[in-house]
DSSP file (Angstrom, degrees, kcal/mol; ACC not computed):
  #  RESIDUE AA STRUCTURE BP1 BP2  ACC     N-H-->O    O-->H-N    N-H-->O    O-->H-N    TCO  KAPPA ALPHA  PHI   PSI    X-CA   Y-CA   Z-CA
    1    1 A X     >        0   0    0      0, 0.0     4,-1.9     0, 0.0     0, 0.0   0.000 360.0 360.0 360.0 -27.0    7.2  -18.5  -39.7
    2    2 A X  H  >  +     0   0    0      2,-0.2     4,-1.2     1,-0.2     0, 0.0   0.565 360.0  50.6 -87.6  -6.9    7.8  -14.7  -40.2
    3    3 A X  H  > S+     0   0    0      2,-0.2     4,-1.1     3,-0.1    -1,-0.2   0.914 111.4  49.1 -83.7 -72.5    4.5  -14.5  -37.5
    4    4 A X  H  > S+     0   0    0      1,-0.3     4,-0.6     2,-0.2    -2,-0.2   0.707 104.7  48.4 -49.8 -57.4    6.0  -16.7  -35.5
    5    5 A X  H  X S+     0   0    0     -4,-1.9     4,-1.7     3,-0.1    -1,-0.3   0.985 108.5  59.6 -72.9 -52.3    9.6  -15.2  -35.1
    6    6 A X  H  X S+     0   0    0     -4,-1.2     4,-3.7     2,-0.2     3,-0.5   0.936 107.3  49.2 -13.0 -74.8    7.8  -11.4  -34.3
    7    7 A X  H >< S+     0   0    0     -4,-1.1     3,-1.6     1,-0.2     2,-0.7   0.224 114.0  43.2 -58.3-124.2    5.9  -13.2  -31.0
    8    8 A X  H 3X S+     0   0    0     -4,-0.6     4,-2.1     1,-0.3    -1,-0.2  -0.328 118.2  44.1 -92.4 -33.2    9.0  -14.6  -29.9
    9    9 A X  H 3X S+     0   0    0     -4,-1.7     4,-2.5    -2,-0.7    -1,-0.3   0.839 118.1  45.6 -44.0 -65.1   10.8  -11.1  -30.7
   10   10 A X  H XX S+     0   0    0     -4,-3.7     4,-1.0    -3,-1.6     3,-0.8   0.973 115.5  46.7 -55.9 -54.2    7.8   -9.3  -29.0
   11   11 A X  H 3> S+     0   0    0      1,-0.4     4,-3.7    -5,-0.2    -2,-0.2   0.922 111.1  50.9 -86.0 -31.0    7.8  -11.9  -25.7
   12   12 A X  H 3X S+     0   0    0     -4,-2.1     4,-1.4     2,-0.1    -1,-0.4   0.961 112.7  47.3 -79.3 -18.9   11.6  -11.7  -25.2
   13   13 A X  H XX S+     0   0    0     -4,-2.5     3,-2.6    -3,-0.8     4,-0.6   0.924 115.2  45.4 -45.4 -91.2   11.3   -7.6  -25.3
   14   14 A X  H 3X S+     0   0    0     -4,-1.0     4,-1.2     1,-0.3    -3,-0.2   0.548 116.5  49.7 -20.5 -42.2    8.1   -7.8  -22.6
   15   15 A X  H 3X S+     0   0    0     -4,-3.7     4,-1.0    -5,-0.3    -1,-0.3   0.914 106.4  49.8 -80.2 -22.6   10.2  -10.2  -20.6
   16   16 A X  H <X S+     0   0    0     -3,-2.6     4,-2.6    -4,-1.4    -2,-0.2   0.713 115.4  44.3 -65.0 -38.8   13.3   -8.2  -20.5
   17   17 A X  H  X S+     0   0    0     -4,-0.6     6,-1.5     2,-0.1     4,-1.1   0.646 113.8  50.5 -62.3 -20.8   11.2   -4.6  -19.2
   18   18 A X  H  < S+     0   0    0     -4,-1.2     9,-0.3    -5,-0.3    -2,-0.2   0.852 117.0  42.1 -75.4 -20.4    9.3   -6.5  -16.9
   19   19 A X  H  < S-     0   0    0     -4,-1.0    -3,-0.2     1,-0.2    -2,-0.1   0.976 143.2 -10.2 -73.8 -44.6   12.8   -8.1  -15.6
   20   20 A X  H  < S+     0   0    0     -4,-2.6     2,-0.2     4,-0.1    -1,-0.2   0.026 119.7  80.8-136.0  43.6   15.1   -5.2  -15.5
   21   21 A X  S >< S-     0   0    0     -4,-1.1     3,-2.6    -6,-0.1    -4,-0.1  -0.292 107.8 -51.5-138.8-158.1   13.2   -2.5  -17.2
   22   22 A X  T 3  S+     0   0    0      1,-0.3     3,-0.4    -2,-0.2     4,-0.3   0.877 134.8  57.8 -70.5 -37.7   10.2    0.0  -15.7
   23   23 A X  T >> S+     0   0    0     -6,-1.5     4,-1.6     1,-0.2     3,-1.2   0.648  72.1  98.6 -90.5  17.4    8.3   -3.2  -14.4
   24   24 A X  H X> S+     0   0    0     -3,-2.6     3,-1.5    -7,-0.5     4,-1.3   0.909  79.6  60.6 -37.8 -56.6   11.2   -4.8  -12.1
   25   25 A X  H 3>>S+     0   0    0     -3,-0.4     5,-2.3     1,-0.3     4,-0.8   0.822 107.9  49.5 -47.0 -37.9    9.5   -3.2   -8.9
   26   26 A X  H <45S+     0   0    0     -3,-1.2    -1,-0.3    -4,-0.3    -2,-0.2   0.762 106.8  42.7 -85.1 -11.6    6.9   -5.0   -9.7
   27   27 A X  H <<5S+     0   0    0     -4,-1.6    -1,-0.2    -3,-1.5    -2,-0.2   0.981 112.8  52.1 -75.5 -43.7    7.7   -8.1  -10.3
   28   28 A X  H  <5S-     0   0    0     -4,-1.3    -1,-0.2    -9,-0.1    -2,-0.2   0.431 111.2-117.3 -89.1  17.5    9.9   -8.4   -7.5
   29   29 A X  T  <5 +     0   0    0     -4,-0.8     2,-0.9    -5,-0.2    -3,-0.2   0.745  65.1 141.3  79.0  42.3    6.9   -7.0   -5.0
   30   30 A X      < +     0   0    0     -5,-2.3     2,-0.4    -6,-0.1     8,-0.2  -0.416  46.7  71.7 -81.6  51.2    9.0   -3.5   -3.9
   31   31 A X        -     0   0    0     -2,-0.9     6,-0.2     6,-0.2     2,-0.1  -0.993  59.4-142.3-164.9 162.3    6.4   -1.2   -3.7
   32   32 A X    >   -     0   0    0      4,-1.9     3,-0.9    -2,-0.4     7,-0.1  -0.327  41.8 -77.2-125.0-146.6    3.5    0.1   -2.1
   33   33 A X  T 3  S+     0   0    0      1,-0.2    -1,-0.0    -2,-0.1     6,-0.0   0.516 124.6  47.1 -82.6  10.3    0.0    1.7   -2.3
   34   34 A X  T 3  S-     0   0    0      2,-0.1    -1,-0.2     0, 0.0    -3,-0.0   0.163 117.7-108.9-119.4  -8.5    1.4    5.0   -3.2
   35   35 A X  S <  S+     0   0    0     -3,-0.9     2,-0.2     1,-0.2    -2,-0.1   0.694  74.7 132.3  67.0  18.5    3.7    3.9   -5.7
   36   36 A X        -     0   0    0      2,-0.0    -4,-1.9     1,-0.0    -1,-0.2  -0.492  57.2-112.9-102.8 176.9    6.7    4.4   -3.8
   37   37 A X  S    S+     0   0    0     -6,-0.2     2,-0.3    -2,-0.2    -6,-0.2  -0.586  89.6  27.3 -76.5 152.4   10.0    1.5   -3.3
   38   38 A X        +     0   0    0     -8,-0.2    -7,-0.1    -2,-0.2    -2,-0.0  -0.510  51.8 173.8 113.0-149.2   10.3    0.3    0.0
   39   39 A X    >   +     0   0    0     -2,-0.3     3,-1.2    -9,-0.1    16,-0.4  -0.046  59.6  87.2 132.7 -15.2    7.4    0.1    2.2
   40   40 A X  T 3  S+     0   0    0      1,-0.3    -2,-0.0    14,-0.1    16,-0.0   0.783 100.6  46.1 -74.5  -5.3    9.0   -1.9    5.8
   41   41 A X  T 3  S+     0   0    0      2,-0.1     2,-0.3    13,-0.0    -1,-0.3   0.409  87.9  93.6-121.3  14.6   10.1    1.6    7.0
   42   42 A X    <   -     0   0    0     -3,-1.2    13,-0.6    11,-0.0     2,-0.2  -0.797  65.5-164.0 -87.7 130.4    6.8    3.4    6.2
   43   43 A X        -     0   0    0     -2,-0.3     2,-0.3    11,-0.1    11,-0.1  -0.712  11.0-150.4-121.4 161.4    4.8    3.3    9.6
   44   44 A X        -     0   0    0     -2,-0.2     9,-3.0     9,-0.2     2,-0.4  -0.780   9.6-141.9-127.0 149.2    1.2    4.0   10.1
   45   45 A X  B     -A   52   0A   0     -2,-0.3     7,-0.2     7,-0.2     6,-0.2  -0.942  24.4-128.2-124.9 124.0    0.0    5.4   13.4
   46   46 A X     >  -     0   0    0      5,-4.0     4,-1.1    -2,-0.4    24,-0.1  -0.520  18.1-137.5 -80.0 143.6   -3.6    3.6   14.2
   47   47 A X  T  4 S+     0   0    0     22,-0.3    -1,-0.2     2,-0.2    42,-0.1   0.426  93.7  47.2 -83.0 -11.7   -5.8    6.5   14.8
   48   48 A X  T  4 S+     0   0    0      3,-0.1    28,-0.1    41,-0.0    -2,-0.0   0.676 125.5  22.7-107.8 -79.6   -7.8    5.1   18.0
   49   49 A X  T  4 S-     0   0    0      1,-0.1    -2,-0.2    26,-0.1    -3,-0.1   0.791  94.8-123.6 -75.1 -17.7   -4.6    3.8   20.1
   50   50 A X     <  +     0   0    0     -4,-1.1    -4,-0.2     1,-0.3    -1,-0.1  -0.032  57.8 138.2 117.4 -46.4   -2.0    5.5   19.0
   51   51 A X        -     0   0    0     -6,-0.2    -5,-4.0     1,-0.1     2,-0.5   0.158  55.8 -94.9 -72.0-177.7    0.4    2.8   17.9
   52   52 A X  B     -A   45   0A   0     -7,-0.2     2,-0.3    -9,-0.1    -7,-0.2  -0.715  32.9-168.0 -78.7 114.9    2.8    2.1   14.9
   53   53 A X        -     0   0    0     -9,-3.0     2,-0.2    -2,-0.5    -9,-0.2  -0.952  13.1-147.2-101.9  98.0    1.2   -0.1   12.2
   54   54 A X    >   -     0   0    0     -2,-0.3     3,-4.6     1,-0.2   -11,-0.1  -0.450  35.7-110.6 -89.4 143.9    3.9   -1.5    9.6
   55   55 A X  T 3  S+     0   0    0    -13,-0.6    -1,-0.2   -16,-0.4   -15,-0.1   0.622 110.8  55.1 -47.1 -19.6    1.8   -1.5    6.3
   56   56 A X  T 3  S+     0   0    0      1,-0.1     2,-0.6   -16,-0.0    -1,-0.3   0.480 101.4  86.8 -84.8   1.2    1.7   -5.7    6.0
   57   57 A X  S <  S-     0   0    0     -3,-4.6     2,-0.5     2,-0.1    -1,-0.1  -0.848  85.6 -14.8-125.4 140.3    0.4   -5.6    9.0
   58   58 A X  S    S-     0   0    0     -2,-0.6     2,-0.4    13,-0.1    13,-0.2  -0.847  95.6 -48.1 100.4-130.8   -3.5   -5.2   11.0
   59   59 A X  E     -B   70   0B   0     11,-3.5    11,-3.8    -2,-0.5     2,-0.2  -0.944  50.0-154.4-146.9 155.3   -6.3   -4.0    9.0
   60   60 A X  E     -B   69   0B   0     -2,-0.4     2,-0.3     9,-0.2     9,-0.2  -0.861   7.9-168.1-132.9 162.7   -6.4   -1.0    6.7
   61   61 A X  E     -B   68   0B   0      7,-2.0     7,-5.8    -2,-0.2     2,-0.7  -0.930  22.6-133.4-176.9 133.3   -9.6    1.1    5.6
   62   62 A X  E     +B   67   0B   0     -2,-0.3     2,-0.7     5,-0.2     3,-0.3  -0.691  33.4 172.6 -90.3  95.3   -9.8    3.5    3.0
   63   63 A X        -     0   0    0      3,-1.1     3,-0.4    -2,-0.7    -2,-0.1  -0.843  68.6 -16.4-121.2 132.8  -11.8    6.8    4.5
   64   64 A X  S    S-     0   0    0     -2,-0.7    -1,-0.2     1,-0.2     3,-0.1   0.853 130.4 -48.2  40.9  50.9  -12.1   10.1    2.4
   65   65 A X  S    S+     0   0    0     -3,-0.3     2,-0.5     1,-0.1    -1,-0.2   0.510 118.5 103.5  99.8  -8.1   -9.4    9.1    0.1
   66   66 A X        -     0   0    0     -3,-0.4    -3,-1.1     2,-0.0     2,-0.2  -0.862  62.3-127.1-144.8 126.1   -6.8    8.0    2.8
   67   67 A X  E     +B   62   0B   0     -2,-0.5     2,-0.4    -5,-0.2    -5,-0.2  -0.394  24.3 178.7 -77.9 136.3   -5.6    4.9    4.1
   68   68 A X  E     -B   61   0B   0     -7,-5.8    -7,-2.0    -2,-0.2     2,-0.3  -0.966  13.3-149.0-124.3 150.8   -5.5    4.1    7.8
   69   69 A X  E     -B   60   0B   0     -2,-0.4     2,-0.4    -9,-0.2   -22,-0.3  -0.803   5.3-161.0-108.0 150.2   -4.2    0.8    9.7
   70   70 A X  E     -B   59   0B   0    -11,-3.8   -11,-3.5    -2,-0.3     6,-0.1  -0.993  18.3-139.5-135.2 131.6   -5.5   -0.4   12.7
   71   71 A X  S    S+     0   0    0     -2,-0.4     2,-0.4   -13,-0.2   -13,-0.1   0.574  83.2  17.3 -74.6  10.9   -3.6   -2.8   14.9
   72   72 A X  S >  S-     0   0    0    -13,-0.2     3,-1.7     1,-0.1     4,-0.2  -0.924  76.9-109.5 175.1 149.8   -6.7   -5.0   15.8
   73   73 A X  T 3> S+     0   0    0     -2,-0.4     4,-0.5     1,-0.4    -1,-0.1   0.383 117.0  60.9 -66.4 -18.1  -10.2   -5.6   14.7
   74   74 A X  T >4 S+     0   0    0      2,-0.2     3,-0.6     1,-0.2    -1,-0.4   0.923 103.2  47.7 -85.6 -49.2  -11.2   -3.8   18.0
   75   75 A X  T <> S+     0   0    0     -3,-1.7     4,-0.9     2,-0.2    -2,-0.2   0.442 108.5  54.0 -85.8 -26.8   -9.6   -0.6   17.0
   76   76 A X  H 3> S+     0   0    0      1,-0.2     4,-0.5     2,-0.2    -1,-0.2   0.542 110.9  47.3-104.9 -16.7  -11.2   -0.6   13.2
   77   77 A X  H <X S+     0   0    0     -3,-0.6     4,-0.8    -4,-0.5    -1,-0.2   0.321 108.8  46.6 -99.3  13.3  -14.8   -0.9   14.5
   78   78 A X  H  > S+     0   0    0      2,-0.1     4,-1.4     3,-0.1    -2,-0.2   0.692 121.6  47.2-119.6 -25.1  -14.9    1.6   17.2
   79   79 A X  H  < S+     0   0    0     -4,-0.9     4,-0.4     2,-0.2    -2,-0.2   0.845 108.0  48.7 -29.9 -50.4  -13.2    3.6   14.1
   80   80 A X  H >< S+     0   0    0     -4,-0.5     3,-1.1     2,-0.2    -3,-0.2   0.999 112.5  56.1 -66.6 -57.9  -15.7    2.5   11.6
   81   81 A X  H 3< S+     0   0    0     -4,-0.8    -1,-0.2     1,-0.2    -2,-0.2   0.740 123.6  14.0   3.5 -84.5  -18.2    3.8   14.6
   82   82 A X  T 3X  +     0   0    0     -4,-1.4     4,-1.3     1,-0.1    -1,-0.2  -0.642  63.9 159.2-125.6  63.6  -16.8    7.4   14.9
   83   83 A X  H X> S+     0   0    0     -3,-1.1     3,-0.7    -4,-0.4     4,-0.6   0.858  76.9  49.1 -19.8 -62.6  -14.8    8.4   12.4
   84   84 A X  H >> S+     0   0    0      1,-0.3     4,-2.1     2,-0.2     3,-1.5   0.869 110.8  58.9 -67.3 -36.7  -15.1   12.2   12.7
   85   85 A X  H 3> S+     0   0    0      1,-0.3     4,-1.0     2,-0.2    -1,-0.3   0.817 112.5  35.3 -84.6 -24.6  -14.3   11.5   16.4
   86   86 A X  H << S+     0   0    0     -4,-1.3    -1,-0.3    -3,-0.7    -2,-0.2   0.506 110.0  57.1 -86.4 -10.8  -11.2    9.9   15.8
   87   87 A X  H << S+     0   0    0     -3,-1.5     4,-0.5    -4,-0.6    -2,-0.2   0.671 110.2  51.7-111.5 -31.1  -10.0   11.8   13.0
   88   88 A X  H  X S+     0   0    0     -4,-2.1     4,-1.3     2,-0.2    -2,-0.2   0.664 104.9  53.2 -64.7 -29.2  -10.4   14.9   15.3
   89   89 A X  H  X S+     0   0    0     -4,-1.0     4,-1.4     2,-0.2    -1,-0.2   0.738 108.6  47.1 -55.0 -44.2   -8.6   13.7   18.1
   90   90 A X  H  > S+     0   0    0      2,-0.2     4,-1.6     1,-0.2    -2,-0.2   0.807 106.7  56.9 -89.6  -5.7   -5.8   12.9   16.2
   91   91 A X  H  > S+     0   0    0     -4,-0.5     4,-1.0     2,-0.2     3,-0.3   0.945 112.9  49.5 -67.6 -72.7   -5.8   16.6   14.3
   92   92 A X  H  < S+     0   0    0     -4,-1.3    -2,-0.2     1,-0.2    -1,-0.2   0.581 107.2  49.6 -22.2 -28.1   -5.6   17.9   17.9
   93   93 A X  H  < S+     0   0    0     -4,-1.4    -1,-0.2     1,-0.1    -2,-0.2   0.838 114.1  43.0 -86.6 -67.4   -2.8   15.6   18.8
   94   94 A X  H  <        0   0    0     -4,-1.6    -2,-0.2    -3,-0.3    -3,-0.1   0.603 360.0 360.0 -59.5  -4.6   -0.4   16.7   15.5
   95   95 A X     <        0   0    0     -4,-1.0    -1,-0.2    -5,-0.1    -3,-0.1   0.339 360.0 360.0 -89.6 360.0   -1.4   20.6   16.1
């Protein structure tokens, strides 16, 4: 019984930090791949066209450590293609 009353002890702690304790963000899905709150007002800018990519949305691809989104499927192969070439462009553009 003394076992018994511990787990129960233990599982209402564990539910009470995931509810309102260091894992809330996660439960309630506030976060992103960076670990930050938020995410609908963090933009991506897709590296071949130019536009603004909100992070649920397109296709994302992890290249030298760092995520980029592409608004369409079109845009992530002619990436996937030429990387360098795209990734040069866009230094050139922000310079």
């Amino acid at each position: 019984m003394e076992g018994l009353l511990s787990f129960l002890l233990f599982a209402i702690f564990f539910y009470l930090m995931m509810r309102f304790g260091c894992g809330a963000h996660m439960v309630h899905g506030r976060h992103n791949n960076y670990g930050e709150h938020g995410g609908s007002d963090v933009k991506h800018i897709d590296p071949v066209c130019g536009l603004q990519i909100s992070p649920d949305e397109g296709y994302g691809k992890m290249h030298d450590g760092r995520l980029f989104r592409f608004c369409s499927r079109g845009c992530l192969d002619k990436f996937e293609a030429e990387p360098e070439r795209f990734l040069r462009e866009q230094k050139e553009v922000t310079s």
